[in-house]
C-alpha positions as CSV (number, residue, x, y, z in Angstrom):
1,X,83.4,142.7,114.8
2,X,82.4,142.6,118.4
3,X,84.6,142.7,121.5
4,X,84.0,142.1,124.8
5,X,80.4,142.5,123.9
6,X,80.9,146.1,121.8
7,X,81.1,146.9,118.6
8,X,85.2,148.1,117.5
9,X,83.8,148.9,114.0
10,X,82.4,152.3,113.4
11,X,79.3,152.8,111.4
12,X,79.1,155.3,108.3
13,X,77.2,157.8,110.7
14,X,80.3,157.3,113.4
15,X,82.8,157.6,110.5
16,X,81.0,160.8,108.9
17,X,80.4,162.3,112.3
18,X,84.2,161.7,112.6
19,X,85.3,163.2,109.4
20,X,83.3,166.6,110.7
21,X,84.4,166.8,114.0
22,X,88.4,166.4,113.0
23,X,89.1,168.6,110.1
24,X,88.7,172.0,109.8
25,X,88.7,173.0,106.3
26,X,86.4,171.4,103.7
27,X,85.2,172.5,100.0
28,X,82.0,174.7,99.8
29,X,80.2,174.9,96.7
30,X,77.3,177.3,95.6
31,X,75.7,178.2,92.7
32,X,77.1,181.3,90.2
33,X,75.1,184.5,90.0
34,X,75.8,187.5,88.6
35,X,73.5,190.7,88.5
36,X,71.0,188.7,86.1
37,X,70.1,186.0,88.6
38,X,71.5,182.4,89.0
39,X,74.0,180.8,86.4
40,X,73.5,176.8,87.1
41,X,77.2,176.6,86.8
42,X,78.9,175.9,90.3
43,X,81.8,178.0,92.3
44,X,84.3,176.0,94.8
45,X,86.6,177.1,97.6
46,X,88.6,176.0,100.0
47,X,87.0,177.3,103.7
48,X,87.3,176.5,107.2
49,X,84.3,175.5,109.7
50,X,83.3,175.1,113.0
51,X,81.0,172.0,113.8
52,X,78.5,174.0,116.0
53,X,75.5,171.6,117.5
54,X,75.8,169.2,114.8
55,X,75.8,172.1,111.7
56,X,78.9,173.4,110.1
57,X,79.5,177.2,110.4
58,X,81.6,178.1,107.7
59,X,83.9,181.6,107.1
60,X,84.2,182.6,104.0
61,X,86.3,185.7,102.7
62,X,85.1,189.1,102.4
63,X,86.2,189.2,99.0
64,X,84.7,185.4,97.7
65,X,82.1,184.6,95.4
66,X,80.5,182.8,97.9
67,X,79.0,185.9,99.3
68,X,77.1,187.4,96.1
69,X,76.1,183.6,95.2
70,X,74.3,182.9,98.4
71,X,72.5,186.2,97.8
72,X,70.8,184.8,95.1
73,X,70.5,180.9,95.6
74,X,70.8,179.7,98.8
75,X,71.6,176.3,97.6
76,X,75.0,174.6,98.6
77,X,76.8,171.8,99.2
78,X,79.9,171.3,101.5
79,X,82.6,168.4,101.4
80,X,84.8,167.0,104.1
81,X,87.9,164.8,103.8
82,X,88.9,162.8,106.8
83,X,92.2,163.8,107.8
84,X,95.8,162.7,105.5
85,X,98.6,164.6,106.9
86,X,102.1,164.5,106.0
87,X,103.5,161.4,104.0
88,X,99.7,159.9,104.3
89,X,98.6,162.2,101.9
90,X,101.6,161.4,99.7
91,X,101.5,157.5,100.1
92,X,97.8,157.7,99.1
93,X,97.7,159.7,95.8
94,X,100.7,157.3,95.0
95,X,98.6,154.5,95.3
96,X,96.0,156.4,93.6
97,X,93.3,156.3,96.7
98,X,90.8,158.8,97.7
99,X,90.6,159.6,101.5
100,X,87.0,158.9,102.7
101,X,84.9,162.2,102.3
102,X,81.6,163.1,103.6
103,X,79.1,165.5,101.2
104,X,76.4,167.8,102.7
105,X,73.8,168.9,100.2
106,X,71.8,172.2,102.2
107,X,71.4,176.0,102.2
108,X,73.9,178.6,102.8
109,X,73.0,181.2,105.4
110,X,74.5,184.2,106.2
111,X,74.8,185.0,110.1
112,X,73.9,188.6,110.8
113,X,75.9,190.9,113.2
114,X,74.6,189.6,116.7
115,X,74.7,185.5,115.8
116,X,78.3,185.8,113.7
117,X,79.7,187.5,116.8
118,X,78.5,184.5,118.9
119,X,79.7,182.1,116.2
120,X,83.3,184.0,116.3
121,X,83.0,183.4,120.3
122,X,82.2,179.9,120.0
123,X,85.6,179.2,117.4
124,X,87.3,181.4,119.9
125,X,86.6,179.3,123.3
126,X,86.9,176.1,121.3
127,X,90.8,177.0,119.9
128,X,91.2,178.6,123.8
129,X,89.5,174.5,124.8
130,X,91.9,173.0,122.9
131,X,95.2,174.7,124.0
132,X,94.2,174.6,127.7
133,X,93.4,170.4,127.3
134,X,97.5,170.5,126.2
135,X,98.9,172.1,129.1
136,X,97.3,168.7,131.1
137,X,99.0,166.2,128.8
138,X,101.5,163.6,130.4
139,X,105.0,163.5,128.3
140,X,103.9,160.8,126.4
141,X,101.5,162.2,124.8
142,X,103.0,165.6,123.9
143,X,105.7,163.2,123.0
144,X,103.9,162.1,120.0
145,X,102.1,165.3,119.7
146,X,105.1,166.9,119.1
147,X,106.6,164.4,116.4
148,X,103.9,165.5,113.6
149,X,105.4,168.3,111.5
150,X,101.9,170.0,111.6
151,X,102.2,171.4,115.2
152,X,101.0,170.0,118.5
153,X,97.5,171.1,118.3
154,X,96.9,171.3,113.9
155,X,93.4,172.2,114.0
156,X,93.3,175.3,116.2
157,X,96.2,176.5,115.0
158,X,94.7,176.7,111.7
159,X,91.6,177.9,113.1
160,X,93.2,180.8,115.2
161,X,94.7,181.9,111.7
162,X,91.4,183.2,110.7
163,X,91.4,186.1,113.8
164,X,95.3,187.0,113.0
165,X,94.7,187.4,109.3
166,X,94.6,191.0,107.3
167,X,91.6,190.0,105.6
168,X,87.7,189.9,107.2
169,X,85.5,187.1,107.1
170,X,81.7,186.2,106.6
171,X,80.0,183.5,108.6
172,X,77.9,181.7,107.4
173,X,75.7,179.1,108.8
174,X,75.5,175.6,106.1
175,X,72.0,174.3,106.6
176,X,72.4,170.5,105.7
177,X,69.2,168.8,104.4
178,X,71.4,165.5,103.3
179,X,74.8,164.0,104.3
180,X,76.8,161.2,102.5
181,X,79.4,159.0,103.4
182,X,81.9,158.1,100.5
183,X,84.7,155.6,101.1
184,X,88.0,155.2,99.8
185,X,86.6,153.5,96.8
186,X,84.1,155.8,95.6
187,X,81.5,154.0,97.4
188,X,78.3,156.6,98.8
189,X,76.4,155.7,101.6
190,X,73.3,157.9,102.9
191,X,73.3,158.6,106.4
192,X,70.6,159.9,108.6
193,X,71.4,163.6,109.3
194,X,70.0,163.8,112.1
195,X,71.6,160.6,113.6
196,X,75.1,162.0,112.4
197,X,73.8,165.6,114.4
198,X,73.1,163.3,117.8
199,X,76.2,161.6,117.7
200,X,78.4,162.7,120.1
201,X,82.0,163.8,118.9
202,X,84.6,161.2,119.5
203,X,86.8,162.0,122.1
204,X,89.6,162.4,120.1
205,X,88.5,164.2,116.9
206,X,90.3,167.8,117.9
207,X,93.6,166.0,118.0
208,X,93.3,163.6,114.7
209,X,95.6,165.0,112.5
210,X,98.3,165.7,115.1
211,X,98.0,162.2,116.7
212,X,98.2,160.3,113.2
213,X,101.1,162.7,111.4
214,X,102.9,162.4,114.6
215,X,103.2,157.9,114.5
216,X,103.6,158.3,110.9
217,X,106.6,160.7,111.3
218,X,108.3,158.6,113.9
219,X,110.2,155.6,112.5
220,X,109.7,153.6,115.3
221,X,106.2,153.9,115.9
222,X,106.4,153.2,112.4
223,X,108.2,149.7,113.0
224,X,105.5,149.3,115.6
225,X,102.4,149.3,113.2
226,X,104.2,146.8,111.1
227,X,104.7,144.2,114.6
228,X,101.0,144.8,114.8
229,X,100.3,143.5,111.4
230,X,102.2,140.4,112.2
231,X,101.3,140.2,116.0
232,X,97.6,141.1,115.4
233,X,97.0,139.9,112.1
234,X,99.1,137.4,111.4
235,X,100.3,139.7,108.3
236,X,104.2,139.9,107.4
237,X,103.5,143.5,106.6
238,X,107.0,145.0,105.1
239,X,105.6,149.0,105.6
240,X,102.9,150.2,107.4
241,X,101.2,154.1,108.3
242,X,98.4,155.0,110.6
243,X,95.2,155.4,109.1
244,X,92.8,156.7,110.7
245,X,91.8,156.9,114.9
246,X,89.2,156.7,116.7
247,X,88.4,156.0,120.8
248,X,87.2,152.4,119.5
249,X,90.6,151.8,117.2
250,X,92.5,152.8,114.1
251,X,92.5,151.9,111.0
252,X,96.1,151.0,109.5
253,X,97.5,150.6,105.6
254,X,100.0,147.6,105.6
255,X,102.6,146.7,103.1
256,X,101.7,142.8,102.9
257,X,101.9,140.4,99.9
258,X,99.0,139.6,97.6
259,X,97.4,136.9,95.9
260,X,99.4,134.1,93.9
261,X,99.7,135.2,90.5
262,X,99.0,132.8,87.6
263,X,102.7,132.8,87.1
264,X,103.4,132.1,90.8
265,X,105.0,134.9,91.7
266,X,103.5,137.7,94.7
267,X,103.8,141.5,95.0
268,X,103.5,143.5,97.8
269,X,100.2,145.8,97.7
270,X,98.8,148.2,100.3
271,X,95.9,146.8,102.4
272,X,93.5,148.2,104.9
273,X,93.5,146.1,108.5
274,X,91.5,147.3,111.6
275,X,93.0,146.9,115.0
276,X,90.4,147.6,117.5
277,X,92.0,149.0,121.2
278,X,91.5,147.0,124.6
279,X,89.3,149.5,126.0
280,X,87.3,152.5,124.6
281,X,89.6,155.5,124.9
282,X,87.5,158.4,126.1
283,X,90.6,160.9,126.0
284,X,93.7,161.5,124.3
285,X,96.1,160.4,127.4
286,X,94.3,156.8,127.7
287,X,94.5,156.5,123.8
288,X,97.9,156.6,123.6
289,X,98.5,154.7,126.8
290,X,97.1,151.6,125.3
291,X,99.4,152.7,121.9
292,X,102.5,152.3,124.4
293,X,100.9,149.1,125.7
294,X,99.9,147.8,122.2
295,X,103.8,148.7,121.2
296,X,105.5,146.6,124.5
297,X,103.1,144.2,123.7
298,X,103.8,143.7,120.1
299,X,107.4,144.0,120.4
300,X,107.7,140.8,123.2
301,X,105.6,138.9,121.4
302,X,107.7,139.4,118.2
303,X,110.8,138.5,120.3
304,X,109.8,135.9,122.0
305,X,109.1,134.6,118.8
306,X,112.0,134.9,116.5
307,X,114.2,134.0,119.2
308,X,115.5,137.6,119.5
């Protein structure tokens, strides 16, 4: 799909470079070991990274497997899920969909002294980035901001927990020799890794899951991705949540009627629909200034219409 000469879908590398740059915890698998060498079985936690020129740096706990694995196998593999917050997460595992993911197969490596301490400065001017970029936002914006139930800025937050915790951590640098998309189907698609590396990080990845928790949380922004169902798509959508985002468009899950059954009769099912924006958004403010726009827009057009 093409508009105004440019393309308003993303590719699998945009989506996977996506996934990367707006989450900030992911699954990190190595190898078990124990004093006797390697085990072939495989360990999982939960950790949280930092994309750092296109490579994950990942801390792991003091006290976690991780650390005596990667001592003796190097060998890893990390997974990302693109962001669900809130009632997405819920609406999705009651519709029995997976949120696209992307897999990194690599090597493990453990940063010593001098290179973690720059690692730790780099999570540390990113989180300070982050917070400074909010104190510029119009009302609008922090209007939606503040509406998700995560907080106005989710991801460095979360990231900030790891310098107030008790505990220490180990950085670790994931080496990625491979990196696969997989869709919300179970689909994989191979990427170049060193496309998904070049790509630069959409504008708005540090504020995903705050921007998209906050419209789903509001009732009428709510109403408002249902009018663009029926305004944009000519879908009489009865529900509707925001997807995913991106500076090119977002993605949204409609409530719409399906096929004719044999017997004649319909049911409602969830359904995919991408709604691409007027003009790139290359910040946050301009993002959800076309939303607004996008909202009046919708909203005349559906008056004008019934008669209302």
């Amino acid at each position: 799909m093409t508009k105004g000469g440019k393309a308003t879908v993303l590719t699998f590398t945009e989506k996977s470079k996506n996934i990367l740059e707006s989450n900030w915890q992911g699954y990190l698998n190595t190898v078990k070991a124990d004093a006797k060498g390697s085990k072939g079985e495989i360990y999982t936690s939960k950790v949280r990274y930092l994309v750092k020129r296109g490579k994950p740096y990942v801390w792991v706990a003091e006290n976690d497997m991780h650390n005596v694995n990667t001592m003796i196998d190097e060998r890893g593999s990390f997974a990302v899920t693109s962001p669900m917050p809130g009632p997405l997460a819920n609406l999705l595992k009651s519709i029995k969909k997976l949120p696209a993911r992307v897999a990194l197969m690599g090597e493990v490596l453990p940063l010593k002294d001098e290179k973690a301490k720059l690692a730790r400065e780099s999570l540390k001017e990113v989180i300070s980035s982050e917070r400074s970029m909010i104190e510029k936002f119009s009302y609008s914006v922090l209007g939606i901001l503040s509406s998700s139930s995560l907080g106005v800025t989710c991801r460095g937050d979360k990231l900030q927990e790891l310098f107030d915790a008790d505990k220490g951590y180990v950085v670790f640098k994931f080496n990625p020799s491979s990196c696969m998309y997989i869709d919300s189907t179970g689909g994989t698609h191979e990427v170049d890794l060193e496309e998904v590396q070049a790509t630069k990080p959409d504008p708005l990845s540090s504020y995903t899951m705050s921007l998209i928790d906050g419209i789903n949380q509001s009732e009428a922004r709510r109403r408002a991705l249902i009018l663009f169902c029926i305004t944009h798509l000519n879908k009489n959508a009865k529900d509707a949540y925001l997807l995913s985002i991106d500076q090119k468009g977002f993605d949204v899950l409609g409530k719409v009627l399906g096929p004719v059954r044999s017997d004649g009769s319909r049911e409602y099912q969830w359904r995919k629909f991408r709604i691409p924006l007027k003009e790139e958004a290359h910040s946050v403010e301009i993002f959800c200034r076309q939303l607004v726009e996008m909202e009046e827009k919708a909203l005349t057009s559906f008056s004008n219409f019934t008669g209302l």
